[in-house]
FITOR-858536 format. One line per 4 residues: number of its first residue (from 0); for each residue x, y, z of N, C-alpha, C. Coordinates in nm, 4 decimals, decimal comma. Last residue first. Layout:
BEGIN
NUM> X/Y/Z/X/Y/Z/X/Y/Z  ...
This chain:
BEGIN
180> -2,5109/-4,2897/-4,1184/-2,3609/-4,2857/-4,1374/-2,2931/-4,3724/-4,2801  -2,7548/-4,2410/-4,0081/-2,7233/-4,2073/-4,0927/-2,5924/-4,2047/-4,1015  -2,8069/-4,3095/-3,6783/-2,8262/-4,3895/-3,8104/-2,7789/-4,3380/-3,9061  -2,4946/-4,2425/-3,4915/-2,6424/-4,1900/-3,5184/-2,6307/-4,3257/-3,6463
176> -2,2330/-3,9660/-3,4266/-2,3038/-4,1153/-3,4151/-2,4494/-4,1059/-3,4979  -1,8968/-3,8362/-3,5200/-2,0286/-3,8468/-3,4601/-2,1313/-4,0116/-3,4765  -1,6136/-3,6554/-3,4154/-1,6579/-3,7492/-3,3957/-1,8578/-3,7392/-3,3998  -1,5458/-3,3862/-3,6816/-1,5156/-3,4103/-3,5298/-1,6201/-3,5633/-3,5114
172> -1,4907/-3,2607/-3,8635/-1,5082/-3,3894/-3,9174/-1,4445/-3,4362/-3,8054  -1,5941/-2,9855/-3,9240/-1,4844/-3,0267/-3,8531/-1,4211/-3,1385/-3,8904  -1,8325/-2,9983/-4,0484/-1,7427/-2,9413/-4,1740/-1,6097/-3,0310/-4,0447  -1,9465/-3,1060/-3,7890/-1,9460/-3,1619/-3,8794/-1,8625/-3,1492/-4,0071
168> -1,8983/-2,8608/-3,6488/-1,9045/-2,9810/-3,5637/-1,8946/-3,0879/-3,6807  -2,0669/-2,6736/-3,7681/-1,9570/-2,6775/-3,7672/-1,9089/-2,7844/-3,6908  -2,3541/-2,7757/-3,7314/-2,2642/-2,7843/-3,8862/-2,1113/-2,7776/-3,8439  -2,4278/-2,8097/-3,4753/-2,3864/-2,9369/-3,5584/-2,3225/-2,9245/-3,6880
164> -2,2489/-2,4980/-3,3425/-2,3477/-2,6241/-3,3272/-2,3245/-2,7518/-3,4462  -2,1483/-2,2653/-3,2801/-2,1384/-2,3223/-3,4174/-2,2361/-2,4001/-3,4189  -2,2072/-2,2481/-2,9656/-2,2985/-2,1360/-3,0951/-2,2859/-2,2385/-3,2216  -2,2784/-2,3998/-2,7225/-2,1983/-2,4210/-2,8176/-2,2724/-2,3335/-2,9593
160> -2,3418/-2,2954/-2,4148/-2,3586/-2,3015/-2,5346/-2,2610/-2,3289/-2,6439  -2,2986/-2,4402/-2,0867/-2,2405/-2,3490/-2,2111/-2,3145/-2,4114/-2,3058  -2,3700/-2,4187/-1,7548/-2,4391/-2,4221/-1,8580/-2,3496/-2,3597/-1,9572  -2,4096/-2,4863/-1,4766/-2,2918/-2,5040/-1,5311/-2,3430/-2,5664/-1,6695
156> -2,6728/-2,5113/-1,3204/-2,5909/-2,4085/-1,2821/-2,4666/-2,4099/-1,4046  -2,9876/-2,5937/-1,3098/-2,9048/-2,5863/-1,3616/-2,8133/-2,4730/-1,3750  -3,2661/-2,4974/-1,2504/-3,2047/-2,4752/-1,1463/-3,0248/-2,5322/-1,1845  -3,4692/-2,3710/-1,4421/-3,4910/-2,5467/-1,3469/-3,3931/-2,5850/-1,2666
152> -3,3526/-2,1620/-1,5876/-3,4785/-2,1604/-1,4925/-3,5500/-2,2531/-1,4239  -3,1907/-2,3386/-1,7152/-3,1094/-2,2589/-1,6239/-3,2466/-2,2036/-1,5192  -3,3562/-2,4693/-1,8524/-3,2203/-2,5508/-1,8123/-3,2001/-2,4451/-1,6566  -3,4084/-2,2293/-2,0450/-3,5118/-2,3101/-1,9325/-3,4519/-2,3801/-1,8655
148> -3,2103/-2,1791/-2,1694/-3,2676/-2,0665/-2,0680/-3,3781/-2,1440/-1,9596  -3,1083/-2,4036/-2,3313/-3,0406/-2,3828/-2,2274/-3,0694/-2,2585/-2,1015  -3,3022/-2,4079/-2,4738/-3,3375/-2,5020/-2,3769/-3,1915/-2,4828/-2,2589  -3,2622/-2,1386/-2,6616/-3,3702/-2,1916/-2,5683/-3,3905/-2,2908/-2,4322
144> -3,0309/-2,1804/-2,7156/-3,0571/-2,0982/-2,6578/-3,1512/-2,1090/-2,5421  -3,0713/-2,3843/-2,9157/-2,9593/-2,4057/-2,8086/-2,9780/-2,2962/-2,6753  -3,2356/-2,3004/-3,1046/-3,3241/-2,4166/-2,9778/-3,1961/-2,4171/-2,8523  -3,2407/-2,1127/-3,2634/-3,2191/-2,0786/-3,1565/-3,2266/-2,1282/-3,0462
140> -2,9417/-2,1381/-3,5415/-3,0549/-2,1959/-3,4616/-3,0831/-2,1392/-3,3173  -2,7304/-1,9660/-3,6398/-2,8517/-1,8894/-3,6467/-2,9802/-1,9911/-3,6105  -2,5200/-2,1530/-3,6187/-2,5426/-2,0269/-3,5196/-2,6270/-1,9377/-3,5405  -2,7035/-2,4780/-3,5939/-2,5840/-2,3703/-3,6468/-2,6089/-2,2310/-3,5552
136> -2,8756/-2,6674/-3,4602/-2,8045/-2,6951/-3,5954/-2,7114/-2,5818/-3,6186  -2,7230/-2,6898/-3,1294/-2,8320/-2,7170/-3,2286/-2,7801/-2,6756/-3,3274  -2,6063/-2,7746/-2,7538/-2,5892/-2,7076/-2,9378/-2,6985/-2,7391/-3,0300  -2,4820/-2,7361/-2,4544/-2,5601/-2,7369/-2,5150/-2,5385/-2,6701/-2,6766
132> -2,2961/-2,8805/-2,2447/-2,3055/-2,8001/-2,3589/-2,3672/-2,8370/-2,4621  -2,3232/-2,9047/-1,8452/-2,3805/-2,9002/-2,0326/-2,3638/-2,8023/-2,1067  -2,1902/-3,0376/-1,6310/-2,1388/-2,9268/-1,7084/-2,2162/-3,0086/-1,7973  -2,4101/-3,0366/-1,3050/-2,3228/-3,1152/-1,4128/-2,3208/-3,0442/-1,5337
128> -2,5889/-2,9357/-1,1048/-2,4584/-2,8949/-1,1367/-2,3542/-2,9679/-1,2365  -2,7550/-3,1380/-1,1689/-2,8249/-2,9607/-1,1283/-2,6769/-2,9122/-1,1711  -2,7380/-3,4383/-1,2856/-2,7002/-3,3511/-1,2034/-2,7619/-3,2295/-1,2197  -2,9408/-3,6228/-1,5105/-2,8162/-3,5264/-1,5101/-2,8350/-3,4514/-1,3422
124> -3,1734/-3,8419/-1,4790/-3,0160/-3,8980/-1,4564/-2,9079/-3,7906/-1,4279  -3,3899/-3,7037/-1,3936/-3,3372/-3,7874/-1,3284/-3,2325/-3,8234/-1,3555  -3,4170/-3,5192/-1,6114/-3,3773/-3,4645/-1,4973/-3,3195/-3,5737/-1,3843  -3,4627/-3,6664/-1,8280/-3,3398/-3,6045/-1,8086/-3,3052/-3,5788/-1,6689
120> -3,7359/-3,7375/-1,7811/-3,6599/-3,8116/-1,7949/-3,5071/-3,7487/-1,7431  -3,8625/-3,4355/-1,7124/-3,8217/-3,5233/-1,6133/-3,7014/-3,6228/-1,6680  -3,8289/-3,3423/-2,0206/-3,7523/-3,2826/-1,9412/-3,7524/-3,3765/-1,7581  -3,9687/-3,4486/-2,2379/-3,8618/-3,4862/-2,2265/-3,7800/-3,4538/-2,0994
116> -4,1646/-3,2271/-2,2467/-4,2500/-3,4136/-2,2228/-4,1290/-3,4954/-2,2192  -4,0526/-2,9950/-2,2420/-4,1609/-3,0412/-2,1436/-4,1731/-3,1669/-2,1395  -3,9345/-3,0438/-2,5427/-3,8441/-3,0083/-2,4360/-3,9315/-3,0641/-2,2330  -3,9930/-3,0642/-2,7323/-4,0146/-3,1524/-2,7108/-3,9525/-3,1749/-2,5312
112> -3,8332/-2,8408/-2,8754/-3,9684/-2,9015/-2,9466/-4,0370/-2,9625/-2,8430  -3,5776/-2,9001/-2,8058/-3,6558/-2,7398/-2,7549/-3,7774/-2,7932/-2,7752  -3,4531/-3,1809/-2,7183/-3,4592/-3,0865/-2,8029/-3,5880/-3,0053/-2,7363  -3,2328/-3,3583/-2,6399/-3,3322/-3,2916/-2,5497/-3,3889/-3,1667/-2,6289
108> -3,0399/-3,5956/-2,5998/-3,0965/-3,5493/-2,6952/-3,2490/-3,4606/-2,5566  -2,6571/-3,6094/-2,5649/-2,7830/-3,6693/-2,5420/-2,9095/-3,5262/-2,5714  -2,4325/-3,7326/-2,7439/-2,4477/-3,6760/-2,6793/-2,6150/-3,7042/-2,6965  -2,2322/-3,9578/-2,8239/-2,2520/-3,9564/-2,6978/-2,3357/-3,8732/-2,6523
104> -2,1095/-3,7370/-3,0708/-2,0652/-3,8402/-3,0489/-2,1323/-3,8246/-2,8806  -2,2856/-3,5175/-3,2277/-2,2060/-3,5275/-3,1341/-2,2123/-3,6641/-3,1188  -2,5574/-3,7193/-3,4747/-2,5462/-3,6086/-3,3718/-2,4274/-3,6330/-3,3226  -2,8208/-3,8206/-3,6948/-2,6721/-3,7911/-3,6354/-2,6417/-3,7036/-3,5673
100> -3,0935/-3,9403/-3,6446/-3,0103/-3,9388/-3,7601/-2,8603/-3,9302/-3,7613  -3,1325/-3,8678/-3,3751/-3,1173/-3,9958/-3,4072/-3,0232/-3,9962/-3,5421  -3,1900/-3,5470/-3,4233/-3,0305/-3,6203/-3,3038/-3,0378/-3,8043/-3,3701  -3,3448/-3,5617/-3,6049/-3,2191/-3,5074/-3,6196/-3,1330/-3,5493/-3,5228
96> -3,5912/-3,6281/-3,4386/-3,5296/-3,6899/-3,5960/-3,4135/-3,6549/-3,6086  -3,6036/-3,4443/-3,2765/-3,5100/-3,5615/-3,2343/-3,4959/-3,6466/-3,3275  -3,4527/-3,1315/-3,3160/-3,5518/-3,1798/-3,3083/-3,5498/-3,3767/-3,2614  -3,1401/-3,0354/-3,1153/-3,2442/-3,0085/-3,2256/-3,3785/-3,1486/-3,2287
92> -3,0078/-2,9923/-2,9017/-3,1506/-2,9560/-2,8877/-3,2777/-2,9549/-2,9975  -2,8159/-3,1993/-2,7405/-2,8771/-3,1865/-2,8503/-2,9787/-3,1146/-2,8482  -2,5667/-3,1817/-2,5899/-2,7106/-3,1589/-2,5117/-2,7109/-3,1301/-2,6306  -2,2798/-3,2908/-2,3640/-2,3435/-3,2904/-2,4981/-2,4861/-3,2896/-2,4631
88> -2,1601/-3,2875/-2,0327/-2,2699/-3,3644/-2,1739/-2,2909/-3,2916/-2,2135  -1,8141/-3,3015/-1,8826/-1,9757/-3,2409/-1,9512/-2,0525/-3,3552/-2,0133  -1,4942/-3,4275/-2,0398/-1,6164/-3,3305/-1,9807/-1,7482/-3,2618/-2,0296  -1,3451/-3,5255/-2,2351/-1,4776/-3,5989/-2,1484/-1,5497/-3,5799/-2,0365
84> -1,1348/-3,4164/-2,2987/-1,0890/-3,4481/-2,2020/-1,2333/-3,5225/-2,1011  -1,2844/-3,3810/-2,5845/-1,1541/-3,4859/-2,5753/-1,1201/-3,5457/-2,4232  -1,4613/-3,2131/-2,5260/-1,5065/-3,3418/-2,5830/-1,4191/-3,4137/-2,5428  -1,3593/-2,9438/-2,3897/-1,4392/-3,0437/-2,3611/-1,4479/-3,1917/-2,4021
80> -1,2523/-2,8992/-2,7064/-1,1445/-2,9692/-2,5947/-1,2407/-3,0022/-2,5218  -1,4547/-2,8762/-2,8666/-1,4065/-2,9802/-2,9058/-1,2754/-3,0215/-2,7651  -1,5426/-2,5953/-2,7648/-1,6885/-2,7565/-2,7033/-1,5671/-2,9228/-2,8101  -1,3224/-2,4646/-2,8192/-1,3776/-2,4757/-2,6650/-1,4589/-2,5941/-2,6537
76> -1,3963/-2,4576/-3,0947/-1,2120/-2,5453/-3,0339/-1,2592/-2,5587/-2,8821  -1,6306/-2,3179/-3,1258/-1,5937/-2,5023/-3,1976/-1,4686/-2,5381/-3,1346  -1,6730/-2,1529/-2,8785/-1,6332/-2,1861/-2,9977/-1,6531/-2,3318/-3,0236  -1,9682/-2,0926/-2,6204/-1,8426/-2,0812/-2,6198/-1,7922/-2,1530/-2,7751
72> -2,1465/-1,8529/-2,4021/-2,1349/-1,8895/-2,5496/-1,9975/-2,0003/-2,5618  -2,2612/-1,8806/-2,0675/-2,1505/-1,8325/-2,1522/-2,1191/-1,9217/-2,3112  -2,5453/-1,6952/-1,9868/-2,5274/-1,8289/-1,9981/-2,4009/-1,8271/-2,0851  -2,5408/-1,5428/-1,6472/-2,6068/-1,5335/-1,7629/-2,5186/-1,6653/-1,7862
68> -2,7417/-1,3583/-1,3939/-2,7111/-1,4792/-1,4274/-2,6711/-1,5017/-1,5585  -2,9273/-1,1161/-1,3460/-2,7383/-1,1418/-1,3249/-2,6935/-1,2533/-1,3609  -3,2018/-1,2915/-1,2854/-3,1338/-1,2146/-1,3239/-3,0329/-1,1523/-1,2496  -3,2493/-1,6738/-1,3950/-3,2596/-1,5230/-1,2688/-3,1755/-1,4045/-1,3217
64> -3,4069/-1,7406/-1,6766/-3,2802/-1,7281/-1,5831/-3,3085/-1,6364/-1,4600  -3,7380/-1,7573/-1,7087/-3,6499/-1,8546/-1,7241/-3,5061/-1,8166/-1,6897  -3,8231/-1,5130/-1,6709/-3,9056/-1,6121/-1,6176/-3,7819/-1,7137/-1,6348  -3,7216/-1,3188/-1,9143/-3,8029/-1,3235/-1,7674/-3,8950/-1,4652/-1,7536
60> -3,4444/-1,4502/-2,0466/-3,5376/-1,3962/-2,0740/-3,6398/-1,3916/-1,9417  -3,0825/-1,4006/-1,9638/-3,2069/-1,4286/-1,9756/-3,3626/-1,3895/-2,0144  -2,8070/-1,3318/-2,2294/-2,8993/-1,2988/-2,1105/-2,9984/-1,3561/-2,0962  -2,5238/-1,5093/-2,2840/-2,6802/-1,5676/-2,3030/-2,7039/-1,4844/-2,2206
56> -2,2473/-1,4031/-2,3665/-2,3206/-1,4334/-2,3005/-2,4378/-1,4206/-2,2748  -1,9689/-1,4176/-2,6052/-2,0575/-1,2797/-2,5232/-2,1487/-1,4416/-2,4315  -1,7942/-1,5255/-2,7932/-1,7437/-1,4585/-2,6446/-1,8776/-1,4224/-2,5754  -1,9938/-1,4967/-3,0653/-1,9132/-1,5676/-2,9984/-1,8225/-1,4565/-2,8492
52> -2,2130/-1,3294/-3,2017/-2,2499/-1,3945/-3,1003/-2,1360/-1,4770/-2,9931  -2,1221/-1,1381/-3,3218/-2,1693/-1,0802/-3,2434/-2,2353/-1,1793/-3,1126  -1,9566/-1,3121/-3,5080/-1,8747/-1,1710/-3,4407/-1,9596/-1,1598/-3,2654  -2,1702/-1,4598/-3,5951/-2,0263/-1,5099/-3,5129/-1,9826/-1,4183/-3,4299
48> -2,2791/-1,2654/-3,7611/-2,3734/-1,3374/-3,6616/-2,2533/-1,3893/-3,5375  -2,0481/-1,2520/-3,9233/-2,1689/-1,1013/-3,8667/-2,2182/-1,1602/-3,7594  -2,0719/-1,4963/-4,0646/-1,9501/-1,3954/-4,0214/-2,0111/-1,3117/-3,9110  -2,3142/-1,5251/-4,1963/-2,2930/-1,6334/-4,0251/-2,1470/-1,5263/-3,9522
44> -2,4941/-1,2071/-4,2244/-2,4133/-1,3194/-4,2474/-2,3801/-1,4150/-4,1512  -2,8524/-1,0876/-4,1679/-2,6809/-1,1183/-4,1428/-2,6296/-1,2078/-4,1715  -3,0726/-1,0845/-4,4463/-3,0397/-1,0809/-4,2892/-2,8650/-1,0902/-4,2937  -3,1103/-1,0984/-4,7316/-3,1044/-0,9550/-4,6407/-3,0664/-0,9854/-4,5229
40> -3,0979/-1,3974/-4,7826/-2,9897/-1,3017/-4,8282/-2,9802/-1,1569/-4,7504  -3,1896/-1,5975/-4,5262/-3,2115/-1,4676/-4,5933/-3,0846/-1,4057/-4,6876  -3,1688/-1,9498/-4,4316/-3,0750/-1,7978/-4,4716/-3,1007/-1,7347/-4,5437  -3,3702/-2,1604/-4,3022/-3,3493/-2,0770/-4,4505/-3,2721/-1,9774/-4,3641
36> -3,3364/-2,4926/-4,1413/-3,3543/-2,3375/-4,1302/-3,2627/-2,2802/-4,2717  -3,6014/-2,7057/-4,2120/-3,4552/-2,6417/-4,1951/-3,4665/-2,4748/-4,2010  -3,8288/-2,7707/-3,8949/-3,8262/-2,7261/-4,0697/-3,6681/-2,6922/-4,1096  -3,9611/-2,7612/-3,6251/-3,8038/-2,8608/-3,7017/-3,7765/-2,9071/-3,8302
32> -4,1904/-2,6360/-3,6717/-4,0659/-2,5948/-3,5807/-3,9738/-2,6789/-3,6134  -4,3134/-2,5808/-3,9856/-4,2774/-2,6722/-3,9239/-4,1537/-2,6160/-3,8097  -4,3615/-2,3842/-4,2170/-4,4531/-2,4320/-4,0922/-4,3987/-2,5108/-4,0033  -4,1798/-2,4006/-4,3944/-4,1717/-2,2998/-4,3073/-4,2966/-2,2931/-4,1824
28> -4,2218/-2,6799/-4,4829/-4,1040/-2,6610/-4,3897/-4,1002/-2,5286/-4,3124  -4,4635/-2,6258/-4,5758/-4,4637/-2,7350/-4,4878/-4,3307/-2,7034/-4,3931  -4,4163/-2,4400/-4,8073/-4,4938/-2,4129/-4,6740/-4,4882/-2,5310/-4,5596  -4,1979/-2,6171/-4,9358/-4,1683/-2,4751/-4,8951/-4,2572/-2,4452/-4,7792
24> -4,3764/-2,8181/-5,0359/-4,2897/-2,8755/-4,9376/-4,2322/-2,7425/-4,8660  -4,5434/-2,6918/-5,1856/-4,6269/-2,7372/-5,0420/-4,5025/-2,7628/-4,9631  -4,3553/-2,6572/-5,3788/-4,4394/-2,5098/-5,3305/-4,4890/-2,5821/-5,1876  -4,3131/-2,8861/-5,4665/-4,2148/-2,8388/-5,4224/-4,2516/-2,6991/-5,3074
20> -4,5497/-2,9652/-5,5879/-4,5388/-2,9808/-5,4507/-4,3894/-2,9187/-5,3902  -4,5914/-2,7518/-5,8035/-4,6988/-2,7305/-5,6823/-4,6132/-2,8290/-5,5513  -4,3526/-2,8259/-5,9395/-4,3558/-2,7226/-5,8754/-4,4520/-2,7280/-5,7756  -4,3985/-3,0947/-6,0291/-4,3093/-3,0659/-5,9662/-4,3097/-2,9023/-5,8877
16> -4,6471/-3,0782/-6,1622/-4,6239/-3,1303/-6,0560/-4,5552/-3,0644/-5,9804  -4,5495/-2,8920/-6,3609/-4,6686/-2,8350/-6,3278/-4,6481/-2,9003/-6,1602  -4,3828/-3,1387/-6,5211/-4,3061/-2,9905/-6,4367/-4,3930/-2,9562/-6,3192  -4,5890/-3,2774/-6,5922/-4,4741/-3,3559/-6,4778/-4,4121/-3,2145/-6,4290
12> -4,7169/-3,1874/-6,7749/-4,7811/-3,1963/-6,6593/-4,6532/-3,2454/-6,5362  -4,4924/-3,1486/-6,9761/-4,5771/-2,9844/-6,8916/-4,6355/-3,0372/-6,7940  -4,4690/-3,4237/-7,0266/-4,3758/-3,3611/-6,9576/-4,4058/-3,2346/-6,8826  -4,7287/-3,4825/-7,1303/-4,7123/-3,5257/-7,0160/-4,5619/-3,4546/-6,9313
8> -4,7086/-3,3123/-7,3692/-4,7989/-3,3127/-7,2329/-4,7721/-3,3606/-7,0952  -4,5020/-3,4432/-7,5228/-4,4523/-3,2850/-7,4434/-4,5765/-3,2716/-7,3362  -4,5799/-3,7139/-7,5567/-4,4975/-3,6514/-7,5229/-4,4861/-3,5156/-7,3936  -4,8076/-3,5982/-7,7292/-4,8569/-3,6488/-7,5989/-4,7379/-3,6708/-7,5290
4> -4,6203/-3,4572/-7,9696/-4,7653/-3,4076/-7,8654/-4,8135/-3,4332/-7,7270  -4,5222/-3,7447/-8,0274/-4,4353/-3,5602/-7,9876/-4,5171/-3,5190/-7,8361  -4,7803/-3,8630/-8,0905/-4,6928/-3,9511/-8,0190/-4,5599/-3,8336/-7,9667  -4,8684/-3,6778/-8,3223/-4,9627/-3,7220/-8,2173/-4,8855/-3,7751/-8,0697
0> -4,6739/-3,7840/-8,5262/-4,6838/-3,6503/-8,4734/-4,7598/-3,6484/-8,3414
C-alpha cells in the first residue's frame, strides 16, 4: 500500500512541476521580443487582418519615412514571382535564431531586434535602391513593418513588404534553407 502512496506523490509532484514551469515558460515568452507570437481569440482574425492589410500601404511613422512616401504590402503569389524571376532580396526580420533555423531560400537576415548593431554590415553590401522584400513570421508580426520603416528612414527607396511572411511561405511549400531541415 505504502508503494500506491509514494507512487501517486511523486506523480502530484511531477504535475505541480509541470505547471509552475510551463507558467515561467508563458512569462518568459511574453517577455521576450522574439517570444512566439499568441493569437487572442478577441482580437482579429488572420482573414480580417488580410482584408485590411493586403493591397494597402505602409504609412510612416514620424521620424522614420518622409512623408507621402509610403511602403507597398504585397501577397504570397507577388513575393513568390519575385523569387522565381530573382528579383530583389529577401529581408528576414525575424529574430536571428529564427532566420538560421529556417528561412526564404537566400534570404538575408536583419531582424528588428537587432536591427542597429546589424544595420552597417548590410548597408555595405545592399544598394539604397535595390528591391527588398521584406517579411517576418506572419501577418500579425510587426518586425516586417518595422525594419522596413527604418530601411526607408536610411534612405532606401524600393521597399515591399511581404504581409503573409514565413508561415505562409511555408504552408506554400515554397523553397527554404537553414539548419532545421
Amino acid at each position: 500500500m505504502k508503494e500506491k502512496h509514494g507512487l501517486g506523490k511523486i506523480i502530484f509532484i511531477g504535475i505541480i512541476l509541470t505547471i509552475a514551469v510551463s507558467g515561467l515558460g508563458l512569462v518568459f515568452n511574453s517577455m521576450n521580443p522574439n517570444g512566439i507570437d499568441f493569437v487572442s481569440s478577441s482580437g482579429p482574425s488572420y482573414a480580417e487582418i488580410a482584408e485590411t492589410k493586403q493591397g494597402q500601404s505602409l504609412e510612416g511613422s514620424p521620424g522614420d519615412v518622409p512623408a507621402g512616401e509610403e511602403i507597398e504590402v504585397i501577397t504570397l503569389l507577388e513575393a513568390k514571382a519575385f523569387f522565381e524571376r530573382g528579383e530583389g532580396f529577401f529581408v528576414d526580420a525575424r529574430s536571428e535564431y529564427k532566420y538560421y533555423e529556417l528561412h526564404i531560400s537566400n534570404a538575408l537576415s536583419l531582424s528588428a531586434s537587432k536591427f542597429d548593431s546589424r544595420y552597417e554590415d548590410f548597408s555595405d553590401v545592399i544598394a539604397k535602391d535595390a528591391l527588398l522584400i521584406i517579411y517576418c513570421h506572419s501577418i500579425t508580426c510587426p518586425y516586417s513593418d518595422i525594419v522596413a520603416r527604418k530601411l526607408r528612414g536610411l534612405g532606401y527607396t524600393n521597399l515591399k513588404v511581404f504581409s503573409g511572411g514565413w508561415v505562409e511561405w511555408l504552408q506554400a511549400k515554397y523553397p527554404v534553407q537553414g539548419f532545421k531541415r
